[in-house]
LOROMI-890778 format. One record per residue: residue number from 1; residue in one letter; x, y, z of N, C-alpha, C in turn. Coordinates in steps of 0.05 Angstrom, whole numbers. Layout:
<recs>
REC num residu    nxx    nyy    nzz   caxx   cayy   cazz    cxx    cyy    czz
REC NUM      A      X      Y      Z      X      Y      Z      X      Y      Z
...
</recs>
This chain:
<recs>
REC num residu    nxx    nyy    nzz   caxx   cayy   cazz    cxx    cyy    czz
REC   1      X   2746   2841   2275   2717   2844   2275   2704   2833   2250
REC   2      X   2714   2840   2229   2709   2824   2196   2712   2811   2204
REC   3      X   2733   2793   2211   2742   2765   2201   2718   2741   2218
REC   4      X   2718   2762   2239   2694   2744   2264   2667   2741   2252
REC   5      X   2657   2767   2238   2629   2762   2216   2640   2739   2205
REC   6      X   2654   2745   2186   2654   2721   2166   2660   2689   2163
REC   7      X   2672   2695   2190   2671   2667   2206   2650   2648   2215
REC   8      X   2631   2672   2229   2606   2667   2240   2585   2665   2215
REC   9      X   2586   2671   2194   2573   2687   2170   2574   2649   2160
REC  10      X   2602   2640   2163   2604   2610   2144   2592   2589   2157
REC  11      X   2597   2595   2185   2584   2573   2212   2553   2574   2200
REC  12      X   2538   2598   2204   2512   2599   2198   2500   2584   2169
REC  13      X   2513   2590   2154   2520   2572   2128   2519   2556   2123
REC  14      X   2540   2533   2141   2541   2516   2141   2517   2496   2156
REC  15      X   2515   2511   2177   2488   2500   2193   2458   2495   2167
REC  16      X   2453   2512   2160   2429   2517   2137   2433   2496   2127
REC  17      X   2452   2494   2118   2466   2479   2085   2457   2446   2101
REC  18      X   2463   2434   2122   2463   2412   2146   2438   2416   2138
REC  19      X   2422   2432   2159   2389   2428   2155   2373   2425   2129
REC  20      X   2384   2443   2112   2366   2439   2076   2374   2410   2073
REC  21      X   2404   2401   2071   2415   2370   2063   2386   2354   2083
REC  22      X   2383   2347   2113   2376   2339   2129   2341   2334   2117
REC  23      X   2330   2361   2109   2298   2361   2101   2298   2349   2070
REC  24      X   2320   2346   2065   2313   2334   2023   2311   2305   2029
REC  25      X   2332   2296   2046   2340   2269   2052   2306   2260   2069
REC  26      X   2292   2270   2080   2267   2263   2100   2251   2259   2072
REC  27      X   2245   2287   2063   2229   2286   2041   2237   2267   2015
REC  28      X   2252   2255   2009   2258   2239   1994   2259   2217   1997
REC  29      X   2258   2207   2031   2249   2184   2041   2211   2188   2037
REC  30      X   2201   2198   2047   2177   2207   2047   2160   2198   2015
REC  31      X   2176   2214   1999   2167   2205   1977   2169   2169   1960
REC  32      X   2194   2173   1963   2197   2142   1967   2181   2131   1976
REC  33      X   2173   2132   2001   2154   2110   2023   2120   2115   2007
REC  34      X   2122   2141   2001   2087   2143   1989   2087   2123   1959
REC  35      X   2114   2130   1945   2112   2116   1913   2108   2088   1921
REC  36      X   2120   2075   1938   2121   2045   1947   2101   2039   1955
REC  37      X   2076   2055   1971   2057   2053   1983   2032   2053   1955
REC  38      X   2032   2069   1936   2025   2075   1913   2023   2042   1891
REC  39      X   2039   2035   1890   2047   2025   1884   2037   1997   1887
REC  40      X   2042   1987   1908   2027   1963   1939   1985   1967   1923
REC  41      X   1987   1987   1923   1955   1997   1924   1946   1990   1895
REC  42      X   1957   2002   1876   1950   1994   1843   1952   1966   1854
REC  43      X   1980   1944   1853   1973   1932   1843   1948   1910   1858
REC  44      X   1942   1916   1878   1925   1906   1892   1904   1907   1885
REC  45      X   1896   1939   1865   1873   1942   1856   1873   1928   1828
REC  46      X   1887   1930   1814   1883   1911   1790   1881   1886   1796
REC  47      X   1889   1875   1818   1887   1840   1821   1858   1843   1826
REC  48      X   1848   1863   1848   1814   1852   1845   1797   1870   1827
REC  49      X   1805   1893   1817   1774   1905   1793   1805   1904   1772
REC  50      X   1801   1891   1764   1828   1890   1728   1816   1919   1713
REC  51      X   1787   1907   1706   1773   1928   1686   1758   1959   1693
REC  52      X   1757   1955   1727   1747   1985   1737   1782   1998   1737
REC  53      X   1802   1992   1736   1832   2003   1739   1833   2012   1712
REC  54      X   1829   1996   1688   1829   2000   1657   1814   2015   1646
REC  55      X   1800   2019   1657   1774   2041   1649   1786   2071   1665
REC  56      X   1791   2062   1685   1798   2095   1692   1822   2102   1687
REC  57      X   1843   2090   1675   1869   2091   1665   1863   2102   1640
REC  58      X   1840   2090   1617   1837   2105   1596   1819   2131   1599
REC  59      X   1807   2136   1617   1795   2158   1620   1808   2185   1632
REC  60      X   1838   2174   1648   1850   2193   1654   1862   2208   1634
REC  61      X   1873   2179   1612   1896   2188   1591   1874   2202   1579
REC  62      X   1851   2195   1573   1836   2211   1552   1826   2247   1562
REC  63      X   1825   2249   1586   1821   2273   1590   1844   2295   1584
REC  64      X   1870   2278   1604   1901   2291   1595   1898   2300   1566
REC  65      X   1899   2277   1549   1897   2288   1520   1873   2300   1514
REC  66      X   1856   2306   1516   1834   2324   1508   1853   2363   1517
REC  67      X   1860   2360   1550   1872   2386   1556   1896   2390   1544
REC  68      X   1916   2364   1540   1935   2382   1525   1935   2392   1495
REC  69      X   1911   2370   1480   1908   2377   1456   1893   2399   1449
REC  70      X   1880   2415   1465   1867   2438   1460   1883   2461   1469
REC  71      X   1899   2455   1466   1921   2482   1465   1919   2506   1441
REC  72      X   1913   2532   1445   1919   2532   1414   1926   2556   1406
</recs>
């Protein structure tokens, strides 16, 4: 009767372990496909506004550093 849990106990296990493997591998395609897609888009946008991309590049970095520099 143990040995049958723990049998069934590793099957179930193993199944999970299949599915978690199964959803990282989707989601890591996923992410992949958005960074590539990301990616496609910058540089498309810098070929036509160079300077509206440069401007909000320094305005991002400048806000970042405004929040992390007011730590205190």
């Amino acid at each position: 009767m143990a040995n049958d849990r723990a049998k069934r106990a590793a099957e179930l296990a193993e199944e999970a372990r299949e599915r978690a493997e199964e959803a990282y591998e989707a989601a890591h395609a996923a992410v992949e496909d958005g960074l590539d897609e990301a990616h496609r888009y910058l540089k498309r946008q810098w070929r036509e506004r160079p300077v509206a991309v440069a401007a909000t590049a320094v305005g991002v970095g400048l806000l970042v550093g405004l929040l992390l520099g007011s730590r205190r």
